[in-house]
C-alpha positions as CSV (number, residue, x, y, z in Angstrom):
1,X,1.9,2.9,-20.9
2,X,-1.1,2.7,-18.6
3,X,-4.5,2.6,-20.0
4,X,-7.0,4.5,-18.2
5,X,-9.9,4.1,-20.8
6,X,-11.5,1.2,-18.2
7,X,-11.3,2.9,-15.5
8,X,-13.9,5.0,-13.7
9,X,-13.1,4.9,-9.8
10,X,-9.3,4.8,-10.0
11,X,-7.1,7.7,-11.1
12,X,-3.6,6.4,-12.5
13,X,-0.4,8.4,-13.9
14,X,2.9,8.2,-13.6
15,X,5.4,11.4,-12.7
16,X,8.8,9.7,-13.5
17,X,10.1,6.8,-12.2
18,X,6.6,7.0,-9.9
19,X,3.2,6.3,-10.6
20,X,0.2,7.4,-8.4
21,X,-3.1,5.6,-7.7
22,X,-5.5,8.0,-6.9
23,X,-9.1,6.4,-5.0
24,X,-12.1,8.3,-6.5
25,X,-15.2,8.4,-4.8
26,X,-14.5,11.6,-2.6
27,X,-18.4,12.2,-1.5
28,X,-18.6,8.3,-0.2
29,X,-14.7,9.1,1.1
30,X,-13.8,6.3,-1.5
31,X,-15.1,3.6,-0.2
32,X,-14.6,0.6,-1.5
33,X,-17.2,-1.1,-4.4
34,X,-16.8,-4.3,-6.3
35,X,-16.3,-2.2,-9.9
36,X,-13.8,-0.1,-7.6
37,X,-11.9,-2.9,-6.2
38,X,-11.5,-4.6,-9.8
39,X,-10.3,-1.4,-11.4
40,X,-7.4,-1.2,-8.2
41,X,-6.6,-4.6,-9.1
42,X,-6.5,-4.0,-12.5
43,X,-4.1,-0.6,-12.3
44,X,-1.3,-2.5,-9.4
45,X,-1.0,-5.3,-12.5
46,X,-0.6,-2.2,-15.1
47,X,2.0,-1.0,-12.3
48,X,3.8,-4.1,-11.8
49,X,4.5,-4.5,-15.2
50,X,5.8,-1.0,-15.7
51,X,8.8,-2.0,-13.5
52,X,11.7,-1.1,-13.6
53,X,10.5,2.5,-15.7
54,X,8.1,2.5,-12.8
55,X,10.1,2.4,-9.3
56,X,7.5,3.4,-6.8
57,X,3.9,3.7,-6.4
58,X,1.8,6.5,-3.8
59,X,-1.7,5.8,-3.1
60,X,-4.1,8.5,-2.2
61,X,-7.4,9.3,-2.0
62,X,-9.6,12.0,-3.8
63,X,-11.5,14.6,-1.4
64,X,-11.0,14.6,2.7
65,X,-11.0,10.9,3.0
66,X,-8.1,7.9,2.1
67,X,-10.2,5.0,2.4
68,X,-13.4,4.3,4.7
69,X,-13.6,0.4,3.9
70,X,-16.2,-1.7,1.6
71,X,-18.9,-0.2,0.7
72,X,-22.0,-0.7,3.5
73,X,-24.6,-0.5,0.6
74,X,-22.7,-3.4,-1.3
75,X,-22.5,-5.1,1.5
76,X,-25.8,-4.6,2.2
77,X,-26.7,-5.7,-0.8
78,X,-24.6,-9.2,-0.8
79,X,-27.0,-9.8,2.4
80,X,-30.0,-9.0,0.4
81,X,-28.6,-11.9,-2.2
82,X,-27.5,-9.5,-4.8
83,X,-25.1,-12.0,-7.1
84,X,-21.3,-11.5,-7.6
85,X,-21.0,-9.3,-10.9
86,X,-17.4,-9.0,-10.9
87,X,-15.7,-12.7,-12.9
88,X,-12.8,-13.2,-10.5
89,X,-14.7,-13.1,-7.5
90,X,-15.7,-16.6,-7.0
91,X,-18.3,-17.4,-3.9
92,X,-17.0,-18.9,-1.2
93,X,-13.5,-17.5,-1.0
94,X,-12.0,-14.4,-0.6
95,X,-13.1,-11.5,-2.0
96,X,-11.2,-9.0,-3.9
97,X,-11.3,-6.4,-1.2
98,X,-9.3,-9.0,0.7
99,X,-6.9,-9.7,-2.0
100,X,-5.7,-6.5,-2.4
101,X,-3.2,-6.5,1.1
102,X,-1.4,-9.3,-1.0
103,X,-1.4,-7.6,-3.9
104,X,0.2,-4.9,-2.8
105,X,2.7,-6.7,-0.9
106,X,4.1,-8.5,-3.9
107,X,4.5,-6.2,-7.0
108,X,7.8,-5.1,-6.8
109,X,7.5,-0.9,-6.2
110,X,7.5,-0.3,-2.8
111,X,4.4,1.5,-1.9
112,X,3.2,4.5,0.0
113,X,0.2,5.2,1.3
114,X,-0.7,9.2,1.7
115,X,-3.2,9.0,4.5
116,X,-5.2,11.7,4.0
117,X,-8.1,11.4,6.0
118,X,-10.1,8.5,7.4
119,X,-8.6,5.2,6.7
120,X,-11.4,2.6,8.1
121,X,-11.8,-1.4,7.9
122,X,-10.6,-2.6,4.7
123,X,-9.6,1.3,4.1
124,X,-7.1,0.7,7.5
125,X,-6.1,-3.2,5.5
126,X,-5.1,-0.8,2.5
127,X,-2.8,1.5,4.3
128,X,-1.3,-1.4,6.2
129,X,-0.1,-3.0,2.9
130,X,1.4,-0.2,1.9
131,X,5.7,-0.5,2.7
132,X,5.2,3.5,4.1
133,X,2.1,5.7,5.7
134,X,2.7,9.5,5.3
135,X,-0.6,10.9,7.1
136,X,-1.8,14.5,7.2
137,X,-3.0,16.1,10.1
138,X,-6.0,15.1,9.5
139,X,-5.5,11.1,8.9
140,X,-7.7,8.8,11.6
141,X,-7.3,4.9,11.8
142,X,-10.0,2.4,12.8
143,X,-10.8,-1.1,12.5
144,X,-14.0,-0.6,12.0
145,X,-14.8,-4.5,11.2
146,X,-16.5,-5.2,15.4
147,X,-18.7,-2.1,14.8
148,X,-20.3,-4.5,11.7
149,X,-20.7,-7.4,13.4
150,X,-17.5,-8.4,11.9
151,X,-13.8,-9.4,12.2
152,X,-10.3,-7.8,10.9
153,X,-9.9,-9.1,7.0
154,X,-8.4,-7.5,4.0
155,X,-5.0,-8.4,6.2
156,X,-5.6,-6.3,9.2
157,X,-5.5,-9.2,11.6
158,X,-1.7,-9.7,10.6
159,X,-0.9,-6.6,9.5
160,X,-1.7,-4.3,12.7
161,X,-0.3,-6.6,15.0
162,X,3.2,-6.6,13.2
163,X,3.6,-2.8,13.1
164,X,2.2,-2.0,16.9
165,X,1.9,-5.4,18.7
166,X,-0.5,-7.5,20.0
167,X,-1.9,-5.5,22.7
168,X,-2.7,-2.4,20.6
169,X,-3.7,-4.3,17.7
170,X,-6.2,-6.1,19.9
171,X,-7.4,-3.1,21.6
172,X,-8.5,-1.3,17.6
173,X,-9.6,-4.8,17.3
174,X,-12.1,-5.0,20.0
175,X,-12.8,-1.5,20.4
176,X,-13.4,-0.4,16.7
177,X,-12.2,3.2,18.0
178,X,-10.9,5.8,16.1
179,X,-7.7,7.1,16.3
180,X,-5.9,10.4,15.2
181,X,-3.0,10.8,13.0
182,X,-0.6,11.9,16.1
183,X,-1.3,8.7,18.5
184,X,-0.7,6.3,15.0
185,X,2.5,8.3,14.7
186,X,3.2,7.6,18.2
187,X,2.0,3.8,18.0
188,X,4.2,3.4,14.8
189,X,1.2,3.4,12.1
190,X,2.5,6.4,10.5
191,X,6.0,7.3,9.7
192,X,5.3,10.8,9.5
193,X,2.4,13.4,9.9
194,X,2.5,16.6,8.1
195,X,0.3,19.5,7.5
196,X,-2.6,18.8,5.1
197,X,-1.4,20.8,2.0
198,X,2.0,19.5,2.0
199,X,1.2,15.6,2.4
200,X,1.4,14.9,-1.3
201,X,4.7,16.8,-2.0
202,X,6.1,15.0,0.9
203,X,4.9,11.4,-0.4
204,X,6.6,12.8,-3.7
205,X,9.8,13.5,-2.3
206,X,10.2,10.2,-0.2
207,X,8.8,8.3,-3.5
208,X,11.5,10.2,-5.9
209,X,14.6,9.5,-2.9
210,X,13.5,5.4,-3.2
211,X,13.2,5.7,-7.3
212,X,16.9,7.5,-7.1
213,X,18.2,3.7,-5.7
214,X,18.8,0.3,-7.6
215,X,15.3,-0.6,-9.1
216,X,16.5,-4.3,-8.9
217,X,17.9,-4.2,-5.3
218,X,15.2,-1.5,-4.1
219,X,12.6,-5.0,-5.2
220,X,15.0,-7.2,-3.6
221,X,14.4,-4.9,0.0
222,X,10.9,-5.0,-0.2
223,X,10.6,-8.7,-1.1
224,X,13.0,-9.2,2.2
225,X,11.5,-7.0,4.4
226,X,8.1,-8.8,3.7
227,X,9.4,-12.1,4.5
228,X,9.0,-12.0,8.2
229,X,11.0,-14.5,10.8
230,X,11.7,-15.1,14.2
231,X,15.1,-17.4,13.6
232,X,17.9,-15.0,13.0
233,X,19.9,-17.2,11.2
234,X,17.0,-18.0,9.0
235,X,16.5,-13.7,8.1
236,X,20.4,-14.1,7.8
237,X,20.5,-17.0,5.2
238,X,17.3,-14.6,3.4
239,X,19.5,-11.7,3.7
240,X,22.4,-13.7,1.7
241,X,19.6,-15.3,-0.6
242,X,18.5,-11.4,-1.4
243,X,21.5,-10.0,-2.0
244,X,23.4,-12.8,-4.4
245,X,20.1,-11.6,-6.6
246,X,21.3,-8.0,-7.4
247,X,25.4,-8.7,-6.5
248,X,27.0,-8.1,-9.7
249,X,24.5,-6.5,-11.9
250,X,25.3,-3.6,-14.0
251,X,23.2,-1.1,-11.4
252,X,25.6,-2.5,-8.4
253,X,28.2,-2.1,-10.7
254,X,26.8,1.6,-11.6
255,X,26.1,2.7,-7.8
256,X,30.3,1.6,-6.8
257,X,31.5,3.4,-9.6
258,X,28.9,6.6,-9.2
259,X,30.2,6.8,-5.7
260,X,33.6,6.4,-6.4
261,X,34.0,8.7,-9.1
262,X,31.5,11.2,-7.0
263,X,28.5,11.6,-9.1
264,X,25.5,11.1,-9.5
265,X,24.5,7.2,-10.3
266,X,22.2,6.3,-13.4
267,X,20.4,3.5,-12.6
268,X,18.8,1.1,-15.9
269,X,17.3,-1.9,-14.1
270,X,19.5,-4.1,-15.1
């Protein structure tokens, strides 16, 4: 069961088989703070050990933004010599912020991101991480990080370049533009753009089609399609690796059976 007593900035429940993180600092379009970033932290790990109960995880934010980055008045603050408050943070290595695209790569739900609104800096790292974007109308994409005096972190330096290439990943990069929700569907940032209202139901339905599959080979996919190579016969060899994981368990067993006797397939985790 997930706990929610600790936490202020982060909405969690669970509909199902899927469990939605909610951002909540809709007047600051839930940018990111230290106290926030430790509370996302802390409800992935309640989410990764839900599995396999919990199949897939949405993330959304609160108001008319997704994500606008870190915070500028904690950062602003750090340059003013303000000290770390939160314990895992340790000076001199990544922050949490940053931590969170790996995160979110390896708990074993595959996750989508409902882009509903600006999604900026470490905002556009968050949505990256995710396995699916679903934007509204009204999603916009920058990486912001140039416009600070900064570079691409929180994984945007890998991450943007593997979904629309190195040319138009270095051209957000340099530029710190902004782009709208139908040229990041065009570029391949989003999978899908729908009206504003009906963003949520659709993250829903695509959420509840991926529970309906194999928990244990549904992991398996994601875990693959992370693994990134450019030797086809070493994806190959990870493809075989992947699949002698969830051969012969009682959900393979479940989904030949369901399909042969035409039903339905009940799938345990197992």
């Amino acid at each position: 069961m997930f706990d929610e007593t600790k936490l202020q900035w982060i909405g969690l429940h669970r509909v199902n088989h899927v469990a939605v993180i909610t951002l909540k600092r809709p007047d600051r379009l839930n940018a990111l703070t230290r106290e926030m970033t430790h509370e996302l932290h802390s409800a992935l790990d309640q989410v990764s050990e839900e599995f396999p109960n919990i199949r897939v995880l949405i993330v959304i934010g609160a108001g008319r933004g997704f994500c606008s980055g870190a915070d500028v008045s904690d950062i602003s603050r750090r340059l003013d010599g303000d000290p770390v408050t939160i314990p895992s943070e340790q000076s001199g290595g990544p922050s949490e912020i940053m931590r969170l695209a790996p995160h979110l790569k390896e708990i074993p739900q595959p996750v989508i991101a409902a882009v509903n609104g600006v999604a900026a800096g470490a905002g556009l790292g968050l949505a990256l991480s995710c396995d699916i974007r679903v934007g509204s109308e009204s999603a916009r994409f920058t990486s912001v990080f140039v416009k600070r005096s900064l570079v691409p972190d929180a994984g945007v330096s890998q991450l943007l370049g593997t979904l629309v290439g190195p040319g138009v990943a270095s051209e957000m990069a340099l530029t710190g533009k902004v782009y709208d929700s139908h040229w990041a569907l065009e570029k391949g940032l989003l999978n899908k753009v729908v009206p504003e209202e009906e963003l949520f139901e659709h993250a829903k339905a695509m959420a509840a089609e991926i529970a309906a599959n194999p928990p244990l080979a549904v992991k398996a996919t994601k875990e693959l399609m992370n693994r990134h190579s450019p030797d086809l016969r070493n994806v190959i060899e990870l493809e075989h690796l992947a699949n002698e994981a969830v051969r012969g368990t009682a959900d393979q067993k479940e989904a030949v059976q369901a399909f042969l006797e035409k039903r339905e397939p009940n799938f345990v985790g197992e």
